[in-house]
PyMOL commands that place a pseudoatom at each C-alpha (Angstrom):
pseudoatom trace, name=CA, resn=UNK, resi=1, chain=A, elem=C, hetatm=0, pos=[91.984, 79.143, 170.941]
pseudoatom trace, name=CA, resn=UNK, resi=2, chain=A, elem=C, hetatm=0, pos=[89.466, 79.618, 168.309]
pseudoatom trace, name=CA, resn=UNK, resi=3, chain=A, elem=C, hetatm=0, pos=[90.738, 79.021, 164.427]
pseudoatom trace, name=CA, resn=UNK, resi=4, chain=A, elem=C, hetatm=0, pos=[88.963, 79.662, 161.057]
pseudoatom trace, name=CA, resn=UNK, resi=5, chain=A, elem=C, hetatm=0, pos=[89.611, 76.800, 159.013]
pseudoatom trace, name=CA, resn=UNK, resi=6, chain=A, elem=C, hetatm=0, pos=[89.660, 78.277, 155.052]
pseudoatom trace, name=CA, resn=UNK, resi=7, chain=A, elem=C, hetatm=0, pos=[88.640, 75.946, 152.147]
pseudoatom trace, name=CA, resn=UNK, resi=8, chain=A, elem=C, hetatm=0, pos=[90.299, 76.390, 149.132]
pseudoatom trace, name=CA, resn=UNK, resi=9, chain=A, elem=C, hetatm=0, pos=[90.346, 74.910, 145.770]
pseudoatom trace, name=CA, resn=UNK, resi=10, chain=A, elem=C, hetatm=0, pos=[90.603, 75.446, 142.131]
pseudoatom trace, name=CA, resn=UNK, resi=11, chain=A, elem=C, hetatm=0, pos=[87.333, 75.214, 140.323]
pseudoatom trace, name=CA, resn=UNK, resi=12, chain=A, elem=C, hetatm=0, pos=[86.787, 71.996, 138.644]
pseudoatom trace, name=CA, resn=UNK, resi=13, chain=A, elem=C, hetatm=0, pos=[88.767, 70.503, 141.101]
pseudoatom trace, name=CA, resn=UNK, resi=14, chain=A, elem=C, hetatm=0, pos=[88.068, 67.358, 143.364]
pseudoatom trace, name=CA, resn=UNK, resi=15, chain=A, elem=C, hetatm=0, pos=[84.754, 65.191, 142.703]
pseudoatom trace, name=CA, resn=UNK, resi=16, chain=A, elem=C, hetatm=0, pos=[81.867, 66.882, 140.813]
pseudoatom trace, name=CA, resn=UNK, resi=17, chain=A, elem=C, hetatm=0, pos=[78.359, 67.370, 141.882]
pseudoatom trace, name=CA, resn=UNK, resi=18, chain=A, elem=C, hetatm=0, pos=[76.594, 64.642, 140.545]
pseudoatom trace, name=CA, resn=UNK, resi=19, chain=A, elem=C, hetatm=0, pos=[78.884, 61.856, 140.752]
pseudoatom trace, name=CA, resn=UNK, resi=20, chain=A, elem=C, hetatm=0, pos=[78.779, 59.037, 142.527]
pseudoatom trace, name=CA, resn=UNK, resi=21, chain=A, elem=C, hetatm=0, pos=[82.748, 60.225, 143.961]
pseudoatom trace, name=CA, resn=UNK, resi=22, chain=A, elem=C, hetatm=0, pos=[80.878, 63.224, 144.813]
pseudoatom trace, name=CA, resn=UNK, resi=23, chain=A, elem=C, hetatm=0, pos=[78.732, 61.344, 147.128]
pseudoatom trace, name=CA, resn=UNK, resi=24, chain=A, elem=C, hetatm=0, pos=[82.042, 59.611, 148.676]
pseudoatom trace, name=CA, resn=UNK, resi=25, chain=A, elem=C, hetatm=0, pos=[83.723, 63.555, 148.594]
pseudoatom trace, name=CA, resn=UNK, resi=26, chain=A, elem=C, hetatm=0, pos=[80.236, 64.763, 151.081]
pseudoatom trace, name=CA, resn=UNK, resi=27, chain=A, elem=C, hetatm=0, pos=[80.529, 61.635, 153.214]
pseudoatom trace, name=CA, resn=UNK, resi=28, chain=A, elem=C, hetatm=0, pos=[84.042, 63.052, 154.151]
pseudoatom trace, name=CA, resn=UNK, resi=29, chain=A, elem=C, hetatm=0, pos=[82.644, 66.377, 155.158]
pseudoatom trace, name=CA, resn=UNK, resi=30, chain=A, elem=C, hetatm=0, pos=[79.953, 64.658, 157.262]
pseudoatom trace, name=CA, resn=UNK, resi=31, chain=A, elem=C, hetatm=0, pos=[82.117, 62.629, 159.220]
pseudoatom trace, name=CA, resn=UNK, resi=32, chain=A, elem=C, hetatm=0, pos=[84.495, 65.679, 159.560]
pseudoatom trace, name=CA, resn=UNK, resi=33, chain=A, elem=C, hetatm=0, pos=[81.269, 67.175, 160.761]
pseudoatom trace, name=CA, resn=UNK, resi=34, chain=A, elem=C, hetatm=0, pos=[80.932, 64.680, 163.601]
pseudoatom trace, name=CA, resn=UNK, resi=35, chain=A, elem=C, hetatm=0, pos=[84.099, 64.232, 164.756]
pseudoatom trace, name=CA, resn=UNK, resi=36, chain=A, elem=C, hetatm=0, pos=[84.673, 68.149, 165.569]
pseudoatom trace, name=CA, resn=UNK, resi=37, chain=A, elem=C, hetatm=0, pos=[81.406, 67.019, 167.084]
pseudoatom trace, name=CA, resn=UNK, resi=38, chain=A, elem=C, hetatm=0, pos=[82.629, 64.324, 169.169]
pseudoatom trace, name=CA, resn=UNK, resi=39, chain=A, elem=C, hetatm=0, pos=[85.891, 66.088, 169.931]
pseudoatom trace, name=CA, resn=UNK, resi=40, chain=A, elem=C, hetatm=0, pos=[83.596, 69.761, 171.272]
pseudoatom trace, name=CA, resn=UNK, resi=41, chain=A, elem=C, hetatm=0, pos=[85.700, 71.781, 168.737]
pseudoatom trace, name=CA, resn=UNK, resi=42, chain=A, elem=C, hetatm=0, pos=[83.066, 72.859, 165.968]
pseudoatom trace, name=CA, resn=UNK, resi=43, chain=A, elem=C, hetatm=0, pos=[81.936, 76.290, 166.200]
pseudoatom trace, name=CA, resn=UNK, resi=44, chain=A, elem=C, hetatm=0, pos=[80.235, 76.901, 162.910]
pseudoatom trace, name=CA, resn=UNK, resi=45, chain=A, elem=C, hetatm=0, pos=[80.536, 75.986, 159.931]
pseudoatom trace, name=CA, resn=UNK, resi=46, chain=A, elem=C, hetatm=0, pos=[79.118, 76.506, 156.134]
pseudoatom trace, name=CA, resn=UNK, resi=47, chain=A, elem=C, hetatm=0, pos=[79.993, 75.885, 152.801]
pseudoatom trace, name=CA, resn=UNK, resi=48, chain=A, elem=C, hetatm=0, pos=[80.344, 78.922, 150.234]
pseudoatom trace, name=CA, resn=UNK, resi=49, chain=A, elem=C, hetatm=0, pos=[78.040, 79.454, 147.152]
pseudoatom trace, name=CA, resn=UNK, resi=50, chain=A, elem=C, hetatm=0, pos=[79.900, 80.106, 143.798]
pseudoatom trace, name=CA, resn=UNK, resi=51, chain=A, elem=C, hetatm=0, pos=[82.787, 82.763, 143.537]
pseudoatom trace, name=CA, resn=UNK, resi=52, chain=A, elem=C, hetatm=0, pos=[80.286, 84.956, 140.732]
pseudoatom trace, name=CA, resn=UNK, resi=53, chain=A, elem=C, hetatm=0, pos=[77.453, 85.433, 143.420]
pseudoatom trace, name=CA, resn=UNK, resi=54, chain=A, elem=C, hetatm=0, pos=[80.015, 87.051, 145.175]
pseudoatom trace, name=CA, resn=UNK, resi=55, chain=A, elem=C, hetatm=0, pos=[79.799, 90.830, 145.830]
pseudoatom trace, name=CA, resn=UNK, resi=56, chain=A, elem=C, hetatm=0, pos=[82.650, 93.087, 147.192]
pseudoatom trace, name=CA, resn=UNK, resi=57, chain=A, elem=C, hetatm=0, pos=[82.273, 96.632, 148.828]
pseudoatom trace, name=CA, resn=UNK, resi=58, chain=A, elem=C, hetatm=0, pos=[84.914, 98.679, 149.598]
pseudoatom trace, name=CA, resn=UNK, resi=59, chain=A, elem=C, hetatm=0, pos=[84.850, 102.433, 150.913]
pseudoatom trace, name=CA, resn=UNK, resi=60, chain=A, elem=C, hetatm=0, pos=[86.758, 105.103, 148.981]
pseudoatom trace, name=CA, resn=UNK, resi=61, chain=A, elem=C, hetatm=0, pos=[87.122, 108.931, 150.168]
pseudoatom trace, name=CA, resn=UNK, resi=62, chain=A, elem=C, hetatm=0, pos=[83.339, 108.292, 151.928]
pseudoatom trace, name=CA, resn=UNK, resi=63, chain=A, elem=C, hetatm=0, pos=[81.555, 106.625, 148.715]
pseudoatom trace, name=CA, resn=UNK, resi=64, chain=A, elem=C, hetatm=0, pos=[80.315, 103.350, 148.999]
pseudoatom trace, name=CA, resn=UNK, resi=65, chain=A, elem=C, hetatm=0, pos=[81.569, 100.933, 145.871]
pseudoatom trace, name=CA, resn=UNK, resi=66, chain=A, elem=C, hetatm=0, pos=[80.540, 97.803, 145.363]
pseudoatom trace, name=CA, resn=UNK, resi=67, chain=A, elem=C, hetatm=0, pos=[81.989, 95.167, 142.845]
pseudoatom trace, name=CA, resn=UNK, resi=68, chain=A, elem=C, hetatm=0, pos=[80.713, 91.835, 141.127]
pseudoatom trace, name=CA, resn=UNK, resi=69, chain=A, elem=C, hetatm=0, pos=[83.121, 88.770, 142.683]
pseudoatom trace, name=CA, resn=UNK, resi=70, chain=A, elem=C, hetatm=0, pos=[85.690, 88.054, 144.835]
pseudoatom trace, name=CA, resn=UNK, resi=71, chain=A, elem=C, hetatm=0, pos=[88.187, 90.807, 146.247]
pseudoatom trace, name=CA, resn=UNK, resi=72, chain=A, elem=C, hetatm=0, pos=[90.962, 89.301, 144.410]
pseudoatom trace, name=CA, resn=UNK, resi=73, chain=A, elem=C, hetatm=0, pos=[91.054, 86.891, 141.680]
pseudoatom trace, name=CA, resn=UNK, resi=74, chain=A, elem=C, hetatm=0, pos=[92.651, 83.781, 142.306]
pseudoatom trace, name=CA, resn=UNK, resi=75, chain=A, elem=C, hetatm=0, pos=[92.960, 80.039, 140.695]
pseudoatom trace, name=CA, resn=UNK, resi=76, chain=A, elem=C, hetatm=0, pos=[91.614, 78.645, 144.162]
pseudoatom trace, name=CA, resn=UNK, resi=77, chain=A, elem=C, hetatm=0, pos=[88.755, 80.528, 145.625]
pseudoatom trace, name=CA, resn=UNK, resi=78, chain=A, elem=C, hetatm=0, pos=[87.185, 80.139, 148.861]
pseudoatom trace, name=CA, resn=UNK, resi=79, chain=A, elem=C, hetatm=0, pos=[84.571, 77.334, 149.365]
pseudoatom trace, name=CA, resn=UNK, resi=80, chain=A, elem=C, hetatm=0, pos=[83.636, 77.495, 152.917]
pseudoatom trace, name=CA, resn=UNK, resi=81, chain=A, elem=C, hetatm=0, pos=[85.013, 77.362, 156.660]
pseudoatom trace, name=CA, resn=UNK, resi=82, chain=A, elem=C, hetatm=0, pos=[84.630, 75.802, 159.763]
pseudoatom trace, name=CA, resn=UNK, resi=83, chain=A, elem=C, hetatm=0, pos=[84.909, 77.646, 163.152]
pseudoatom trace, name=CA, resn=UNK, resi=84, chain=A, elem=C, hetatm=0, pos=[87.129, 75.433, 165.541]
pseudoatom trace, name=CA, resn=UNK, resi=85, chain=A, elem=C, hetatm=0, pos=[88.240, 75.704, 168.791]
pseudoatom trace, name=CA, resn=UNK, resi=86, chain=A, elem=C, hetatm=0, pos=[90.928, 73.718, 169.549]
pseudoatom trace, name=CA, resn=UNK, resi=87, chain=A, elem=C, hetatm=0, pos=[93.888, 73.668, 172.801]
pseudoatom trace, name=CA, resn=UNK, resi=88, chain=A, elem=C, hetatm=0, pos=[96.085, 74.997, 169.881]
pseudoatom trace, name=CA, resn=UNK, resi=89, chain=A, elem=C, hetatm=0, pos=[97.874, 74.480, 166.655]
pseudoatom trace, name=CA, resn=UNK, resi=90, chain=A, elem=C, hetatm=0, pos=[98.492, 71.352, 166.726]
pseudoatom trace, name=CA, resn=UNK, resi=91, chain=A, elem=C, hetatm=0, pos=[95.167, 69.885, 167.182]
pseudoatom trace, name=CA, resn=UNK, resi=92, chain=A, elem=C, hetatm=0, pos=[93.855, 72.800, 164.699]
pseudoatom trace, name=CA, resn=UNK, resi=93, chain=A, elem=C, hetatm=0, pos=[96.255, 70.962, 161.932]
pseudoatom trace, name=CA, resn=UNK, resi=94, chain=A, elem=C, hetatm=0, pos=[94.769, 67.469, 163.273]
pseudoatom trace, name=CA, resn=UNK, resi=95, chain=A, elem=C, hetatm=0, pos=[91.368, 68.689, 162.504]
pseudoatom trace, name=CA, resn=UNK, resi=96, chain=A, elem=C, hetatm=0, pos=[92.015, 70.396, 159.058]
pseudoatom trace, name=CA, resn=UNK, resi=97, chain=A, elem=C, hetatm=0, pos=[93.556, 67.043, 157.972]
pseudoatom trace, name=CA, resn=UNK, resi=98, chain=A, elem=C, hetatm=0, pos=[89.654, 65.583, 158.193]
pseudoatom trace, name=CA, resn=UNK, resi=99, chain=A, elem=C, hetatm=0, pos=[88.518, 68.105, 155.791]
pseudoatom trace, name=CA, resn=UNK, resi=100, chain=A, elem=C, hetatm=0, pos=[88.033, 66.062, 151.981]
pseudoatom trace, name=CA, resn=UNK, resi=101, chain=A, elem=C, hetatm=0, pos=[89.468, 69.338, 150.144]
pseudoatom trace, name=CA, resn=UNK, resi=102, chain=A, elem=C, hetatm=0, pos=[92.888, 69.286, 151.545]
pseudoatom trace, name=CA, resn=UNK, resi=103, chain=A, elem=C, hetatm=0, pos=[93.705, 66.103, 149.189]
pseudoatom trace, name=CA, resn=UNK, resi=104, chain=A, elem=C, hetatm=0, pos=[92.993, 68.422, 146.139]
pseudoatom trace, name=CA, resn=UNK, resi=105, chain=A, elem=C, hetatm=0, pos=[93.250, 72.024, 147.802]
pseudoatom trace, name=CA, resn=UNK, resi=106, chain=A, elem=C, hetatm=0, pos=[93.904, 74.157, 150.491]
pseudoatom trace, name=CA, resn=UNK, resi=107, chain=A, elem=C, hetatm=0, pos=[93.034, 74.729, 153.992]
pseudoatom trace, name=CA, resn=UNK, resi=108, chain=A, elem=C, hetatm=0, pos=[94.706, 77.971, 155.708]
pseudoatom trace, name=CA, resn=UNK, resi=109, chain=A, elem=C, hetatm=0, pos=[94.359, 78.247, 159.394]
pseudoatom trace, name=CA, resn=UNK, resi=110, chain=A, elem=C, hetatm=0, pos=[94.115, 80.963, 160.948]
pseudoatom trace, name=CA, resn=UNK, resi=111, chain=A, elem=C, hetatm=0, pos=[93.812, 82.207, 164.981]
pseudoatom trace, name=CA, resn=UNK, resi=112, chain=A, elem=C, hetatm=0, pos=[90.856, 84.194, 165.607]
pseudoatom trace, name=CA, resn=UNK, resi=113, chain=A, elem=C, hetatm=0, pos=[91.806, 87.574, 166.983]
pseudoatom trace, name=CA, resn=UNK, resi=114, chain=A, elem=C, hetatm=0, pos=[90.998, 87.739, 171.003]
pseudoatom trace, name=CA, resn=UNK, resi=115, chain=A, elem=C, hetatm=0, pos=[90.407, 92.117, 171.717]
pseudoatom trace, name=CA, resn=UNK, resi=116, chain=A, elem=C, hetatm=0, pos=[90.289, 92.779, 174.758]
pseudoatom trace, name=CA, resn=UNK, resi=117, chain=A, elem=C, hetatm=0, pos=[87.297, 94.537, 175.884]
pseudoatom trace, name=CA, resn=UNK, resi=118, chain=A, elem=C, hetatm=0, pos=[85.287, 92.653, 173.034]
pseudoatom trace, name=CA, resn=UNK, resi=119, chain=A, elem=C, hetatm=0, pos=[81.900, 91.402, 174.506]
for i in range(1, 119): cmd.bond("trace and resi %d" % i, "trace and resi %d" % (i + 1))
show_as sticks, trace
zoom trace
C-alpha cells in the first residue's frame, strides 16, 4: 500500500539553514533518502518551498478564485512529502520515524486512495 508521508513543522523550528546543525538536520534526510532506497519503498519525494509562495484556487458558483498562501493557516505548515510504499502501517510508521522533522514536528500518514478503474 502506497502512503504520503506529510512534513510538518512550525516555522523557526528545528536547525536553521546555515548552521552547522543544519548540515547534521540534511544528513538525516539523506540517509532517510537511502534507506527507503535500500528497503524499495520510496516513490517520490520533494521538499516544499516557503508557505508565502504558496497559491490557493478554489472554484465558487463557476468563477475561478485564487488566493495568496496556504488553504488554511496553521502554526505548522507543510514542508514536503515522501511517496512510500510499504506492506502496511506498520512499516509506514517505521519509515516516518527516519524522517529528521518528526523530533521537532509532525509527520501524518496517510493511505493513498486505490479507485478502481484508475489507470
Amino acid at each position: 500500500m502506497q502512503y504520503l508521508a506529510l512534513i510538518y513543522a512550525e516555522d523557526g523550528a528545528g536547525p536553521q539553514y546555515g548552521t552547522p546543525e543544519f548540515e547534521g538536520y540534511m544528513a538525516g534526510f539523506f540517509a532517510a533518502n537511502k534507506a527507503y532506497e535500500e528497503a524499495g519503498v520510496m516513490r517520490g519525494g520533494n521538499a516544499l518551498q516557503a508557505t508565502s509562495t504558496a497559491t490557493s484556487v478554489r472554484i465558487r458558483d463557476g468563477k475561478t478564485e485564487t488566493m495568496d498562501g496556504p488553504f488554511a493557516e496553521t502554526k505548522e505548515r507543510l514542508g514536503g512529502y515522501y511517496l512510500l510504499d510499504c506492506k502496511d502501517l506498520d512499516e509506514a510508521i517505521k519509515m516516518a520515524e527516519l524522517i529528521p522533522t518528526a523530533h521537532h514536528g509532525t509527520i501524518e500518514l496517510r493511505p493513498i486512495m486505490e479507485i478502481p478503474g484508475d489507470g
